[in-house]
Structures are given as C-alpha cells and as structure tokens.
C-alpha positions in Angstrom: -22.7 21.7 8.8 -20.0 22.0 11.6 -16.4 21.9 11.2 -15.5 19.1 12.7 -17.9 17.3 10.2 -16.5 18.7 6.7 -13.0 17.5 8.3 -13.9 13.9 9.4 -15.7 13.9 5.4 -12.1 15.5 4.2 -10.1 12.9 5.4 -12.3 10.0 4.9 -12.7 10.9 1.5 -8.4 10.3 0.8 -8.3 6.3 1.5 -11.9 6.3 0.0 -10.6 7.5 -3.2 -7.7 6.1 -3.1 -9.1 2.7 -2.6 -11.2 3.4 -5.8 -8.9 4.4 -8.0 -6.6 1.4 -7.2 -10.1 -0.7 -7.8 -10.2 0.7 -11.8 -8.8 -1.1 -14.7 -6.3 1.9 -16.0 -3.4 3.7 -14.9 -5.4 6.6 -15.8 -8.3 6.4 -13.3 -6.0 5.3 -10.5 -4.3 8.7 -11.3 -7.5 10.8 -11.7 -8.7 9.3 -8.5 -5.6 9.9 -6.7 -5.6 13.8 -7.6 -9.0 13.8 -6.3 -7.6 12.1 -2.8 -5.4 15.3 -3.2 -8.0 17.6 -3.4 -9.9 16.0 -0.2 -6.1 16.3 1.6 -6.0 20.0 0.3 -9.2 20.7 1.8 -8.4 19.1 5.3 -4.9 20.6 5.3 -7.3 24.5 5.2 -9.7 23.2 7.6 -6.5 22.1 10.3 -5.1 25.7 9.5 -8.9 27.1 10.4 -8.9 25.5 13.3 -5.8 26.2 14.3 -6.9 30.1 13.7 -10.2 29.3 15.6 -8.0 27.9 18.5 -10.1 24.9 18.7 -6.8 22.9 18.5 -3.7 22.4 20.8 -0.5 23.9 19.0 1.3 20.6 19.4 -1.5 19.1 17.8 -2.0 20.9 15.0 1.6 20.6 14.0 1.3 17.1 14.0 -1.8 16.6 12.0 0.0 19.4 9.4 2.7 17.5 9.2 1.1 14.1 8.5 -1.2 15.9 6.0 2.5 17.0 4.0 3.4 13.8 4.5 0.7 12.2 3.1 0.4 14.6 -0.1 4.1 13.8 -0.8 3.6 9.8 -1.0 0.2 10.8 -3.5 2.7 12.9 -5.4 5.5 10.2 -5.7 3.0 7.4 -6.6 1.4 9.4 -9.4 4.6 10.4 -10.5 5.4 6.8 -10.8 2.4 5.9 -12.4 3.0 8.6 -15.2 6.0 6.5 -16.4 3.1 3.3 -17.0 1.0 5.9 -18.9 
C-alpha cells in the first residue's frame, strides 16, 4: 500500500476516533478512544516527516501540516487531561 494511502487512513482515523469515543457512555472510553486518535496523529506526524525525507513535499508545506499535527495532539492532550479530573 502507497504512502499517500496509510496517511489519508492516519488522519482519517483521529476525528473517526474521536467521534467514537465522544459516542460511549464513560469518561473512560472517550479517553481510551482519544489516546488511540493520538496514536493515528503519531503515525501521520512520521509519515509527514517521511515524506518530507522522500522530498515528495514542498518545505512550506510540510511545516504547516507539522505544525497542525502538534497542534492538534496538544488540544487531545488538554482534553484528556480534563477528563482525568471526571474520572
């Protein structure tokens, strides 16, 4: 399977999961589920730094998409942090 198909399954995978964990009945799933969204993210954050390598990506453009990618991991971060003072 190409590249560009793992990272199109990486990132659709993060709103998928989150979506589901904010879809179960506990505190607990939602954060199980959001660690997995951050596992998806950690894989596409390594696939934008393989491409980068690969020069299949604009510099410009892959400083964007890491960025967003930090970004991103930060607000799972401070929402399961916030959810660990529910339980």
């Amino acid at each position: 399977m190409g590249l560009t198909s793992q990272m199109r399954r990486s990132a659709a995978s993060v709103p998928t999961n989150i979506a589901e964990g904010c879809g179960r009945d506990s505190i607990p799933d939602l954060k199980r589920f959001l660690i997995i969204a951050s596992g998806s993210l950690a894989e596409l954050h390594y696939q934008l730094i393989l491409s980068d390598d690969l020069n299949y990506l604009i510099n410009s453009d892959f400083e964007e998409l890491i960025n967003e990618a930090v970004q991103i991991k930060k607000m799972i971060y401070t929402y399961i942090e916030k959810l660990s003072a529910y339980g």
